[in-house]
N, C-alpha and C positions, 0 to 999 in steps of 0.2 A: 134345425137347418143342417143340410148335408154338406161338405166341404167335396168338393168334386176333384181333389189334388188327395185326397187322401182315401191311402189305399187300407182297408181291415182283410187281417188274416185271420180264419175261422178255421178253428181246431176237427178235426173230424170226427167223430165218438172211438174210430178206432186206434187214433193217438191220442188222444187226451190222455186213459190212463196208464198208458206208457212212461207217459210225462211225467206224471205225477208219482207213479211208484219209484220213479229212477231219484228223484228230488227227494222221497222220506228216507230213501234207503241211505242217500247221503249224510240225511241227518242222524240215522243210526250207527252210521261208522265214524261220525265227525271227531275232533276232539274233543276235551271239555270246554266248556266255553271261556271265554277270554275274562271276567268279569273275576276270574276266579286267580289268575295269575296277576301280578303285577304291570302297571306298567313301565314300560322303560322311557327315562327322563332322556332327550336327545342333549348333550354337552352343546353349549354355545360357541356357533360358529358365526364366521363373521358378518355373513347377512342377517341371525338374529339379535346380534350386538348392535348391527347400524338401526333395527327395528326398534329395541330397546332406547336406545339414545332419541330419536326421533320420539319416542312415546314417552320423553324424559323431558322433551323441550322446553313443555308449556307449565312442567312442576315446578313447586317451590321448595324449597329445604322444610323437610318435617321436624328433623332434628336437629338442633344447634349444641356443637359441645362447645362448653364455656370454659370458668377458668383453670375449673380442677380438671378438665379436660375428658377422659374416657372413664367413668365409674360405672360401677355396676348399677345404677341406675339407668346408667344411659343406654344398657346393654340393654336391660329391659325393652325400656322403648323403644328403642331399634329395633329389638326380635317383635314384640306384639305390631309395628308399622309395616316391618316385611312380611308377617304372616298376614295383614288384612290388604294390602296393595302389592306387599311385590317388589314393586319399584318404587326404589324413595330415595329421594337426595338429603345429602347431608352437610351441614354445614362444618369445618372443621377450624379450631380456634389459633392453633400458633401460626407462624409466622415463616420459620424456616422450614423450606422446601424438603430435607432430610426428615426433620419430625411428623410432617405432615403423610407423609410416606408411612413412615412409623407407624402413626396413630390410623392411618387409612387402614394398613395390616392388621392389627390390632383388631379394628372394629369388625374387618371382613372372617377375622378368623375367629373370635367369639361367638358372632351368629350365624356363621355357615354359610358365607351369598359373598356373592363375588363385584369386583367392582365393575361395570361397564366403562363410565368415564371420570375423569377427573381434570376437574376447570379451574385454577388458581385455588382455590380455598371450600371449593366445591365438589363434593363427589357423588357418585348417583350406583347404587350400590342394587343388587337385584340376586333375590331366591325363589324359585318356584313353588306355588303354596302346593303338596302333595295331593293335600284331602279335598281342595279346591281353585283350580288353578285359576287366573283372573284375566293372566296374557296368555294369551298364541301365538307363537315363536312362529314364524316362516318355515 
């Protein structure tokens, strides 16, 4: 069935390859392809922070540190939870506001990710996986 609101434009044989040689020749002076360079990770700015926290909401804490508080196992697990999510909350064990600081630094700067937020004893901490990313930032 024909749609009588829509209009087809039909190429005439003596543009068509006009057309078409102008589009290969593009691709002969193009650059190299993109696939081949890097790409560039955009810094988190404040709309993809409030994206992150919203997609932080409905998480639980993956990690809990206990009494010995930040050991190198915990580091572990941390790293292997942000390379498979990304985003993971953590629960953190002292009590005074100062340590908790401390120990927040600590963990952000062992695995490389940075903190989005932090809720009384709660922090939700986020690194972009390289080889496969899992969020879309805005």
């Amino acid at each position: 069935m024909k749609h009588p609101n829509r209009v087809r434009s039909r190429q005439t044989p003596a543009t068509a390859p006009a057309q078409r040689s102008t589009k290969t020749s593009r691709k002969a002076t193009a650059q190299p392809s993109r696939q081949s360079q890097p790409k560039r990770v955009k810094p988190l700015d404040k709309a993809g922070i409030r994206h992150l926290r919203s997609l932080a909401h409905a998480l639980k804490p993956v990690v809990r540190l206990g009494n010995n508080g930040f050991t190198e196992a915990v580091s572990k697990e941390l790293d292997g939870a942000l390379e498979h999510h990304e985003l993971v909350k953590v629960k953190l064990s002292v009590s005074e506001k100062e340590e908790r600081l401390a120990q927040l630094d600590a963990l952000c700067s062992a695995t490389r990710s940075k903190c989005v937020q932090q809720i009384g004893h709660t922090a939700t901490l986020y690194r972009r996986n390289d080889k496969k990313p899992v969020i879309e930032l805005p």
